[in-house]
Gaussian input, Z-matrix of N, CA and C with variables (Angstrom, degrees):
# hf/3-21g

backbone

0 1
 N
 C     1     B1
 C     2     B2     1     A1
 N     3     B3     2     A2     1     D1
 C     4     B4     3     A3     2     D2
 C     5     B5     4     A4     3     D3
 N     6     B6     5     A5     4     D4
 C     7     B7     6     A6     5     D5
 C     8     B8     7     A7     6     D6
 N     9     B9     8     A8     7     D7
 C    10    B10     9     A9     8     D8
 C    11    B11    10    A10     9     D9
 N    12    B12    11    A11    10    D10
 C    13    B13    12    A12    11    D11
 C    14    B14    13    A13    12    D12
 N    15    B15    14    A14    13    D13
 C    16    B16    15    A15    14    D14
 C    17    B17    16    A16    15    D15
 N    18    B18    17    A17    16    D16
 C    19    B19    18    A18    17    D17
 C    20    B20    19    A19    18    D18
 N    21    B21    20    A20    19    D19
 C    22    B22    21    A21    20    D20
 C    23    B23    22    A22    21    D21
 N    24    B24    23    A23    22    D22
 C    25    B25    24    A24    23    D23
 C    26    B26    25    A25    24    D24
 N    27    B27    26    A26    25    D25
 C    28    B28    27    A27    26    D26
 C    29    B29    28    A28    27    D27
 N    30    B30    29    A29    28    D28
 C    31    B31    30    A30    29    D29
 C    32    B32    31    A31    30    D30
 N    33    B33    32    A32    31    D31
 C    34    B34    33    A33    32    D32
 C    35    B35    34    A34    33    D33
 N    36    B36    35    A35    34    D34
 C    37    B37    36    A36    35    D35
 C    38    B38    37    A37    36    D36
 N    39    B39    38    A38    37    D37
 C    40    B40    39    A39    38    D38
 C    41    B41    40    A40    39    D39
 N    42    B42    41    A41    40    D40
 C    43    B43    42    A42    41    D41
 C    44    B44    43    A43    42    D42
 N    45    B45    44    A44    43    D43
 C    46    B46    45    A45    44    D44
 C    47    B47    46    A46    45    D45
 N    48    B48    47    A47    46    D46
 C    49    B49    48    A48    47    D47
 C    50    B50    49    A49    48    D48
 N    51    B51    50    A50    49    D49
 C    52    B52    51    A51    50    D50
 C    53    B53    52    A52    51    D51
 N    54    B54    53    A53    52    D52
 C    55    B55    54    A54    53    D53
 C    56    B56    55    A55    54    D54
 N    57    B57    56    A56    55    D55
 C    58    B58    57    A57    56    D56
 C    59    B59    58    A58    57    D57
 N    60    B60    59    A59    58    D58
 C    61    B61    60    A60    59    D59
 C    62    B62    61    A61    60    D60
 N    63    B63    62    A62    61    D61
 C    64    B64    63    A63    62    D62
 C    65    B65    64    A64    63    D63
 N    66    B66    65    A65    64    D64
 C    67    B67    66    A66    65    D65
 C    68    B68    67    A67    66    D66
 N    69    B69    68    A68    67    D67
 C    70    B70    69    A69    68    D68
 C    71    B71    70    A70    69    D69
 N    72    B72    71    A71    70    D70
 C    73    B73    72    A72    71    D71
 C    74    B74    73    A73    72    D72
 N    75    B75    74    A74    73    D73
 C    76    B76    75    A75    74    D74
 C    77    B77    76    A76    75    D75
 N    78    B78    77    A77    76    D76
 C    79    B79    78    A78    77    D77
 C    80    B80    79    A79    78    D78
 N    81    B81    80    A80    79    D79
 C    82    B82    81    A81    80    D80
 C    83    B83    82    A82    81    D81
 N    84    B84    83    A83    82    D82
 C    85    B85    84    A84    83    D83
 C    86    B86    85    A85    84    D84
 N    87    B87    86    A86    85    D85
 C    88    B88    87    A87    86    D86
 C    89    B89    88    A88    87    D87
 N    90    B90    89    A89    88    D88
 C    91    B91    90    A90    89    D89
 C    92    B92    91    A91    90    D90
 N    93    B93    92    A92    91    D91
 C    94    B94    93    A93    92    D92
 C    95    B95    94    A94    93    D93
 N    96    B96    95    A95    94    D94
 C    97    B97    96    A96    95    D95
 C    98    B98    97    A97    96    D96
 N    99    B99    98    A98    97    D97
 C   100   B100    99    A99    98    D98
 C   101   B101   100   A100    99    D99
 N   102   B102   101   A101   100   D100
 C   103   B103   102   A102   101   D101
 C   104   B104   103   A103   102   D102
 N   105   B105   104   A104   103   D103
 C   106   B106   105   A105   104   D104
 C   107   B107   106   A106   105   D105
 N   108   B108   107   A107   106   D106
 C   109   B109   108   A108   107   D107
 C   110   B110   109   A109   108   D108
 N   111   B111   110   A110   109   D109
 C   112   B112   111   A111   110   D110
 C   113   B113   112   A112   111   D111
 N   114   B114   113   A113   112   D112
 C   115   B115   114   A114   113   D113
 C   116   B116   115   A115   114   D114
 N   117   B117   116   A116   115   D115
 C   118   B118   117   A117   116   D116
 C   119   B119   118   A118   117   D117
 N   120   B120   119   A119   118   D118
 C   121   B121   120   A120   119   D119
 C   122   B122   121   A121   120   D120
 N   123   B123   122   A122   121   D121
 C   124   B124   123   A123   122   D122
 C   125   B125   124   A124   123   D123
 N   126   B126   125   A125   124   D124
 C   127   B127   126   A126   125   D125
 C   128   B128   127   A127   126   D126
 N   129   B129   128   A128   127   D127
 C   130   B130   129   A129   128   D128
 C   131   B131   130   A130   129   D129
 N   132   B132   131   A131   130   D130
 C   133   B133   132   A132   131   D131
 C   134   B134   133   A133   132   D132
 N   135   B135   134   A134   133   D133
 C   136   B136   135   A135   134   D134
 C   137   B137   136   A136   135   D135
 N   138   B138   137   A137   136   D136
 C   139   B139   138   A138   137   D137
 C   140   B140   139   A139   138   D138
 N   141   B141   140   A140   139   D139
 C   142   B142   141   A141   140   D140
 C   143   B143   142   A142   141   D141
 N   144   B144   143   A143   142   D142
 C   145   B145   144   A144   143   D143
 C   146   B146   145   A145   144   D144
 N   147   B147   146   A146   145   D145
 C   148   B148   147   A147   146   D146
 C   149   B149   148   A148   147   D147
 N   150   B150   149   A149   148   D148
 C   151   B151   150   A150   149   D149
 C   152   B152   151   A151   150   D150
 N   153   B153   152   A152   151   D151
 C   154   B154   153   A153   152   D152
 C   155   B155   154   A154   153   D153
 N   156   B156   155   A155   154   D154
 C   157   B157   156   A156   155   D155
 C   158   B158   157   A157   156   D156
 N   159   B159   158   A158   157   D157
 C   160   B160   159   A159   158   D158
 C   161   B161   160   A160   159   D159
 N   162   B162   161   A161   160   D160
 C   163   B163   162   A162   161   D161
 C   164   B164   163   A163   162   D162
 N   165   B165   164   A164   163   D163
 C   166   B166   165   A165   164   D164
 C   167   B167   166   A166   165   D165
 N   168   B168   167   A167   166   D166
 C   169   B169   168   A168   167   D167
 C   170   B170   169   A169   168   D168
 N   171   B171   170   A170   169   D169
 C   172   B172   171   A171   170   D170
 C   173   B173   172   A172   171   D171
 N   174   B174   173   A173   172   D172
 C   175   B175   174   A174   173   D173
 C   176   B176   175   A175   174   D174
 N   177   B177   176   A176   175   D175
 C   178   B178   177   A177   176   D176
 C   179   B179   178   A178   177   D177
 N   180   B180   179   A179   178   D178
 C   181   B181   180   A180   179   D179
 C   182   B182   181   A181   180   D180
 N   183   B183   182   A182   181   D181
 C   184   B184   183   A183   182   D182
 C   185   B185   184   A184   183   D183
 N   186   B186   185   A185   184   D184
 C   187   B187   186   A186   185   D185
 C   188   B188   187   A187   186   D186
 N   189   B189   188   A188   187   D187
 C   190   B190   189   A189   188   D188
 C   191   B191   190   A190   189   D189
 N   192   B192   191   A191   190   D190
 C   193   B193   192   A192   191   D191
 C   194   B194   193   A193   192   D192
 N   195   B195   194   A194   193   D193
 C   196   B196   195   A195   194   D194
 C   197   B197   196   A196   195   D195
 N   198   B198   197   A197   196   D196
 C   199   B199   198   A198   197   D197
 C   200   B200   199   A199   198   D198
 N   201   B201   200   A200   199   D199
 C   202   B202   201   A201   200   D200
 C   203   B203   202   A202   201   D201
 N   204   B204   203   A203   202   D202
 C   205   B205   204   A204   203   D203
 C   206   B206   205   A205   204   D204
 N   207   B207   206   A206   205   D205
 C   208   B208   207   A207   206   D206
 C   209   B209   208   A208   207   D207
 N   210   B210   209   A209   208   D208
 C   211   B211   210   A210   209   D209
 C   212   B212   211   A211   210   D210
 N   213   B213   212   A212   211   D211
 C   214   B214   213   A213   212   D212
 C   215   B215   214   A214   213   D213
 N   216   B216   215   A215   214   D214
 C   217   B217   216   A216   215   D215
 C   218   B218   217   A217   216   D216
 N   219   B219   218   A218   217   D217
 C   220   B220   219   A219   218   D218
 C   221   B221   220   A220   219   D219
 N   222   B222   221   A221   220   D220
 C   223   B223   222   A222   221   D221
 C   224   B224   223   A223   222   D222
 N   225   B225   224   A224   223   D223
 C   226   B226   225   A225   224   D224
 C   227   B227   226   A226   225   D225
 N   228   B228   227   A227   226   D226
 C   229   B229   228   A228   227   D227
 C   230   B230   229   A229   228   D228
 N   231   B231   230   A230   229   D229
 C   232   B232   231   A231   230   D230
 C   233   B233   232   A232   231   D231
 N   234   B234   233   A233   232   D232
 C   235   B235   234   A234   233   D233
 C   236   B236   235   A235   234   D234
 N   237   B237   236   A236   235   D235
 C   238   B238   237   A237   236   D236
 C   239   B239   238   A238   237   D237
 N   240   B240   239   A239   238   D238
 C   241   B241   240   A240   239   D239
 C   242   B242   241   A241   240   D240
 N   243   B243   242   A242   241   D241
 C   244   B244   243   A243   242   D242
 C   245   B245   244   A244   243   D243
 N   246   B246   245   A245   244   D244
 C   247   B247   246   A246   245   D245
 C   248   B248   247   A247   246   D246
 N   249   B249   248   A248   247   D247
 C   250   B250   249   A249   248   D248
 C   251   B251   250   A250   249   D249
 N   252   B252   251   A251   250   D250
 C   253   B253   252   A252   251   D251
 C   254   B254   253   A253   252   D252
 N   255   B255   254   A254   253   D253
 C   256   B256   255   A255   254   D254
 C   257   B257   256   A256   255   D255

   B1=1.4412
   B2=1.5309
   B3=1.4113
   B4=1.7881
   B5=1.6049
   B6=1.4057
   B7=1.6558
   B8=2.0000
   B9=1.1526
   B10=1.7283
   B11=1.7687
   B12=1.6076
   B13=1.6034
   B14=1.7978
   B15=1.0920
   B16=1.4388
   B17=1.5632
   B18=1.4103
   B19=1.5328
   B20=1.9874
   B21=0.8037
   B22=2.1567
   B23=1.9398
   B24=1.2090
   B25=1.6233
   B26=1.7852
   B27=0.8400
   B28=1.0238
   B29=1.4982
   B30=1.8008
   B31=1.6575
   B32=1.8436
   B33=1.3041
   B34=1.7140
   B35=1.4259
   B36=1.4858
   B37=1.7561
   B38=1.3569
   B39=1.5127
   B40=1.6702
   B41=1.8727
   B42=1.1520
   B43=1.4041
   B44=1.0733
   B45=1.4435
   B46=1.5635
   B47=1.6443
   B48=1.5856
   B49=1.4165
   B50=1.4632
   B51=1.1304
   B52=1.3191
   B53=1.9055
   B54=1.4687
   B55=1.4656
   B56=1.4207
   B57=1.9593
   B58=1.4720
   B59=1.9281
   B60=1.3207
   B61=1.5718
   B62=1.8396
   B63=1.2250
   B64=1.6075
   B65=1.6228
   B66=1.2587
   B67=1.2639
   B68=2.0227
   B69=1.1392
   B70=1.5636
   B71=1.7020
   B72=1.3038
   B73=1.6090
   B74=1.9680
   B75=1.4033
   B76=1.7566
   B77=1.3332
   B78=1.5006
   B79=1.6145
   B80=1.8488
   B81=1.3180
   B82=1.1837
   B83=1.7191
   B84=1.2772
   B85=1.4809
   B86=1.9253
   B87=0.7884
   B88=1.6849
   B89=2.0100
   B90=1.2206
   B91=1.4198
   B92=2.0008
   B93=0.6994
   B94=2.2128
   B95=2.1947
   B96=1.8042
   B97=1.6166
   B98=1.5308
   B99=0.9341
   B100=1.1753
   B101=1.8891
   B102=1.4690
   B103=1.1351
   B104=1.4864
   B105=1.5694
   B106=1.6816
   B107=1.7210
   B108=0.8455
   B109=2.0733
   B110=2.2912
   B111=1.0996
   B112=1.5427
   B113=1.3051
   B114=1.8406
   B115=0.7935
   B116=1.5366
   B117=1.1731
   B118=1.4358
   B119=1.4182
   B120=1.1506
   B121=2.1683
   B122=1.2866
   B123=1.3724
   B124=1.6011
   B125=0.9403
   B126=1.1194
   B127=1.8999
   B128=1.3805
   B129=1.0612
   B130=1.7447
   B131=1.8264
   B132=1.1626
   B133=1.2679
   B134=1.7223
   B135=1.4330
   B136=1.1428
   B137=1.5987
   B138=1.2764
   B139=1.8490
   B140=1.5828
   B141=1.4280
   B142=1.2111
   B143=1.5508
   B144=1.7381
   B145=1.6873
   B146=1.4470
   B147=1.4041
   B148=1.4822
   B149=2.0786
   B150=1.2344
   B151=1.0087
   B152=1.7081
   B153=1.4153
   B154=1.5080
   B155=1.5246
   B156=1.3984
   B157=0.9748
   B158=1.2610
   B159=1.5759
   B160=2.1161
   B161=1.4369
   B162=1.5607
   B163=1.5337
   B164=1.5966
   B165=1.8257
   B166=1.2440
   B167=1.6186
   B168=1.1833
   B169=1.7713
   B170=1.2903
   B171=1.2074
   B172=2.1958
   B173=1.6976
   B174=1.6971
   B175=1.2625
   B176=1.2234
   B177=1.7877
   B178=1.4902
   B179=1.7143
   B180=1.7241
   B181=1.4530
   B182=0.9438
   B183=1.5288
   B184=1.3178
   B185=1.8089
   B186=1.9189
   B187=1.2086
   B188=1.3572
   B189=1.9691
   B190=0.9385
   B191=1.8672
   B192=1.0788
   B193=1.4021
   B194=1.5221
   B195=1.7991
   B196=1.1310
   B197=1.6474
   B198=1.3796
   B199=1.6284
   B200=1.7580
   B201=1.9807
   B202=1.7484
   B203=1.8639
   B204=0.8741
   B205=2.0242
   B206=1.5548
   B207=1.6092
   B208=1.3786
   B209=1.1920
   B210=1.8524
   B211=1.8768
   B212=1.5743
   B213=1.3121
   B214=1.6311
   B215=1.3031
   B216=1.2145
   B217=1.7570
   B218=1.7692
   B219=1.4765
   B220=1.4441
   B221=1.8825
   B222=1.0661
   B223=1.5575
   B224=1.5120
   B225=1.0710
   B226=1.5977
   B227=1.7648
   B228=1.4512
   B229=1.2762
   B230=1.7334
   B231=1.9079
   B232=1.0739
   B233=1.9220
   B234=1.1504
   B235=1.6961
   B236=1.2957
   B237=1.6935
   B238=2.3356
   B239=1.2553
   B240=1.1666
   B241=1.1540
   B242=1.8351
   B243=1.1117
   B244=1.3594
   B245=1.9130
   B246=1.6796
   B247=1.5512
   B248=1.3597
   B249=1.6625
   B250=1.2630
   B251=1.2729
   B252=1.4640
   B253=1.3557
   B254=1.7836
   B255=1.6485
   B256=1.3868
   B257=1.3096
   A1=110.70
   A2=108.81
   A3=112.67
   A4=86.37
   A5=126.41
   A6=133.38
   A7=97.53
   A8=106.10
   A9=106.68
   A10=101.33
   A11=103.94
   A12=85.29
   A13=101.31
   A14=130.91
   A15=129.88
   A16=99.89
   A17=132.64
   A18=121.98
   A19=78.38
   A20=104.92
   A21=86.15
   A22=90.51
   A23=121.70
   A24=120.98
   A25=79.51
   A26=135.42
   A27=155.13
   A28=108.07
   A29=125.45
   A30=104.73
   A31=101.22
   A32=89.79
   A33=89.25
   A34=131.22
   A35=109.93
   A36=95.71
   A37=102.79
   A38=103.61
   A39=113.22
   A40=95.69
   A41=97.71
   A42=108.30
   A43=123.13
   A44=131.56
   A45=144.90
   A46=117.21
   A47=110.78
   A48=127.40
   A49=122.14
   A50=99.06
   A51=122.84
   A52=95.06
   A53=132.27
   A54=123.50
   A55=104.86
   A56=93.93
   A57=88.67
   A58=119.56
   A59=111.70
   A60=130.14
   A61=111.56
   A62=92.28
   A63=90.23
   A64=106.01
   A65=118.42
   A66=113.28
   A67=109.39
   A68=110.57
   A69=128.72
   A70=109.86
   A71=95.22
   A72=90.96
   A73=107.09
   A74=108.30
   A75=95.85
   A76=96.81
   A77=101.91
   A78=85.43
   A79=87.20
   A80=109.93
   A81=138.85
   A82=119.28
   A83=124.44
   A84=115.65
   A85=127.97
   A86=130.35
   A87=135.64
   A88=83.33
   A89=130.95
   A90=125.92
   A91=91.97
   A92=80.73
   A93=109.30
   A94=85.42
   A95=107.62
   A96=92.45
   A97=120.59
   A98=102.73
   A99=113.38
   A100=104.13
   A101=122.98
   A102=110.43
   A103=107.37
   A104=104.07
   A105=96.44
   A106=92.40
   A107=116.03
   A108=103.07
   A109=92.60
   A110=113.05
   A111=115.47
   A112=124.57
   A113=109.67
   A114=117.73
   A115=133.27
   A116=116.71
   A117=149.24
   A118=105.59
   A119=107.92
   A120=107.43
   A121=100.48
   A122=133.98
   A123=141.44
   A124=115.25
   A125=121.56
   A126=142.81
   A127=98.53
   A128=101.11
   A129=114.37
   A130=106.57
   A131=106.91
   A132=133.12
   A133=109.74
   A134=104.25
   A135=106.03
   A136=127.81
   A137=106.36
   A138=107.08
   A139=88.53
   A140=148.09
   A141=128.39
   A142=118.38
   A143=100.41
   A144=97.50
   A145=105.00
   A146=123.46
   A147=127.32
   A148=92.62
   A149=119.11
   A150=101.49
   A151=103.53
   A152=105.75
   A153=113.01
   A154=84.93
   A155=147.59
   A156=135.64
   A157=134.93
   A158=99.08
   A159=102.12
   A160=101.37
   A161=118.67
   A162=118.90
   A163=122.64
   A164=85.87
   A165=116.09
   A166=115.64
   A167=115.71
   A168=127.53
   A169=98.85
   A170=114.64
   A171=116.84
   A172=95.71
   A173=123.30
   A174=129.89
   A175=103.19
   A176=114.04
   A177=113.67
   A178=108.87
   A179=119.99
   A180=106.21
   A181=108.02
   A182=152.60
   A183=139.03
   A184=91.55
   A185=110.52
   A186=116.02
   A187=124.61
   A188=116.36
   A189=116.03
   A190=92.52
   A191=139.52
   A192=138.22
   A193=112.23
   A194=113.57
   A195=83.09
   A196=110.56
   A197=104.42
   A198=122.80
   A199=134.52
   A200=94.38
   A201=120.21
   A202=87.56
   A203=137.21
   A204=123.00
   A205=87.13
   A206=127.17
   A207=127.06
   A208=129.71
   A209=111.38
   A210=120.63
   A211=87.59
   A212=111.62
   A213=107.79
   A214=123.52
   A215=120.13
   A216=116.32
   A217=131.64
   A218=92.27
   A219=112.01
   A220=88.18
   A221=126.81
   A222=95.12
   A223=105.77
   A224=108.82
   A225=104.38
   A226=98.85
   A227=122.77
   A228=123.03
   A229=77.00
   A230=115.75
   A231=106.07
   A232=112.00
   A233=96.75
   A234=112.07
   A235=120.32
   A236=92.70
   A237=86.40
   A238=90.24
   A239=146.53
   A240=132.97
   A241=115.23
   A242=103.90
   A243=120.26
   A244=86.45
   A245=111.73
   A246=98.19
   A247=108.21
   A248=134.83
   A249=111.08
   A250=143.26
   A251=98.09
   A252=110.44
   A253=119.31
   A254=112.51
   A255=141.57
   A256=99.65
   D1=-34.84
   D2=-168.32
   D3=-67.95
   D4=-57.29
   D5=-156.14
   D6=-57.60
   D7=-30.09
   D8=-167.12
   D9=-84.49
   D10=-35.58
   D11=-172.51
   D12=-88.12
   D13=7.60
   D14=-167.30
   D15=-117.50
   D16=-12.85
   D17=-159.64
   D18=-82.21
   D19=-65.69
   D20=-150.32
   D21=-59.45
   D22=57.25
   D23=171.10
   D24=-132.38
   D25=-54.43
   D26=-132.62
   D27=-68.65
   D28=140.80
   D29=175.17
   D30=-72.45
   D31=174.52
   D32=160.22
   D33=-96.87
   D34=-6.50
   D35=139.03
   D36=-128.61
   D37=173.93
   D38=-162.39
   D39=-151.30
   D40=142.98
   D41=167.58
   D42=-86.50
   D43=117.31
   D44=-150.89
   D45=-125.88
   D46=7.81
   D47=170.12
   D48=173.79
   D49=130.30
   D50=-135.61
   D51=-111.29
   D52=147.26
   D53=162.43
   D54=-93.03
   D55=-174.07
   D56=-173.39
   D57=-69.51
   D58=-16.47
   D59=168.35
   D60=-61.96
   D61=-18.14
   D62=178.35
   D63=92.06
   D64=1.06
   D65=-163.51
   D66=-103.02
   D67=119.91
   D68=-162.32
   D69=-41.54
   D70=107.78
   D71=-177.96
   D72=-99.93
   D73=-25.18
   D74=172.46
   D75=-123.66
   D76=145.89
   D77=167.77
   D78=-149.97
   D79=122.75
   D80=-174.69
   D81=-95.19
   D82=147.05
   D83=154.95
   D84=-32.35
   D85=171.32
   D86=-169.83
   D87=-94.18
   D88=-37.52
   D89=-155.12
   D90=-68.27
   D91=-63.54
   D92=177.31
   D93=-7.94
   D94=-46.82
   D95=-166.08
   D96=-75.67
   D97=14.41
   D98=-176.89
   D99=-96.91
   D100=9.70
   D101=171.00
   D102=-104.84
   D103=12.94
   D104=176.41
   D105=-94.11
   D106=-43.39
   D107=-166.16
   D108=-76.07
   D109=13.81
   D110=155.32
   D111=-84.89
   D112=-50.00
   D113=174.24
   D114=-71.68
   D115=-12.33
   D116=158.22
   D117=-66.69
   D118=-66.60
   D119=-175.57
   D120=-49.58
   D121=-34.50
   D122=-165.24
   D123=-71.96
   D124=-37.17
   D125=-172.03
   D126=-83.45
   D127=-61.02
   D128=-174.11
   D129=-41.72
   D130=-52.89
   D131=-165.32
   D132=-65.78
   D133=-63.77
   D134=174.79
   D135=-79.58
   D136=-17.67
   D137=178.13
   D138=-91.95
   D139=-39.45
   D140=156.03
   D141=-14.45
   D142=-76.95
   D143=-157.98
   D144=-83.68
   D145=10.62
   D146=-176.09
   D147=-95.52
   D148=-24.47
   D149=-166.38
   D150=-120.33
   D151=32.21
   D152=170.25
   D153=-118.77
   D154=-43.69
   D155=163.98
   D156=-46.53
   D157=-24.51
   D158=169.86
   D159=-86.28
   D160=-48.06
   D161=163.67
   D162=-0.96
   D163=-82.26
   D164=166.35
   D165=-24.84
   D166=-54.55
   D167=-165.04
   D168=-102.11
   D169=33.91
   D170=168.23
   D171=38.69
   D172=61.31
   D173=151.91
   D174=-130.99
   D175=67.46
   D176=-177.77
   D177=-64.15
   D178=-33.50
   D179=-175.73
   D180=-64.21
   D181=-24.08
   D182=-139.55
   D183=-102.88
   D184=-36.76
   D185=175.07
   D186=-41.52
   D187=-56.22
   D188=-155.81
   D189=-93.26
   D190=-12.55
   D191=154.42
   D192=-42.34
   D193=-32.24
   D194=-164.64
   D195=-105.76
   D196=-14.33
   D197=156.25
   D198=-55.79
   D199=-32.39
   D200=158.36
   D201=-73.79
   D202=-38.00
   D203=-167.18
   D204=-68.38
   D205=-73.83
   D206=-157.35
   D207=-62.79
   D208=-13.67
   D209=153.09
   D210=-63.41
   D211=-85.79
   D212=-160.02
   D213=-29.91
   D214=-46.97
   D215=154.03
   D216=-34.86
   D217=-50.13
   D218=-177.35
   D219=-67.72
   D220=-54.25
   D221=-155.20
   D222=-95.22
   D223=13.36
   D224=176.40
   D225=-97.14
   D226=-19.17
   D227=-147.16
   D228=-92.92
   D229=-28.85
   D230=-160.24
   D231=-80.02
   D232=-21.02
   D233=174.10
   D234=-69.25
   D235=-19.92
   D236=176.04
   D237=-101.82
   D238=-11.73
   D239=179.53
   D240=-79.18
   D241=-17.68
   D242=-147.05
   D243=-107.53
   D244=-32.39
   D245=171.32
   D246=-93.68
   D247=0.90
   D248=143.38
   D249=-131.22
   D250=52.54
   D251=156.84
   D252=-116.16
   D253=4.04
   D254=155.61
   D255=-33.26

């Protein structure tokens, strides 16, 4: 939602990695950020049905480890997203 109300703010290319000088080593189209909330749906998706499947087999710790991994993804995925669309 943050990437949809911020893309038409946005230049149309953007620098997406940076060295240790600070000085822009990729700099990609504005469309390109949209493969972080992908890479997020993916995680989400698959440690979901991986951990209804341990569920399933009475290995609830290993379940909710892997559902606690796919938040932790989500909000880290949401913090780089969030420093470049700043």
């Amino acid at each position: 939602l943050l990437l949809v109300v911020r893309y038409q703010y946005l230049p149309e290319t953007m620098a997406v990695r940076f060295d240790p000088n600070g000085v822009p080593e990729l700099v990609r189209d504005k469309s390109g950020l949209f493969l972080l909330p992908m890479i997020g749906f993916i995680c989400w998706i698959m440690n979901g049905l991986w951990g209804i499947w341990m569920a399933s087999r009475n290995q609830v710790t290993g379940a909710y480890l892997l559902w606690s991994g796919a938040v932790l993804v989500q909000v880290c995925l949401f913090f780089a997203l969030l420093s470049l669309v700043r």
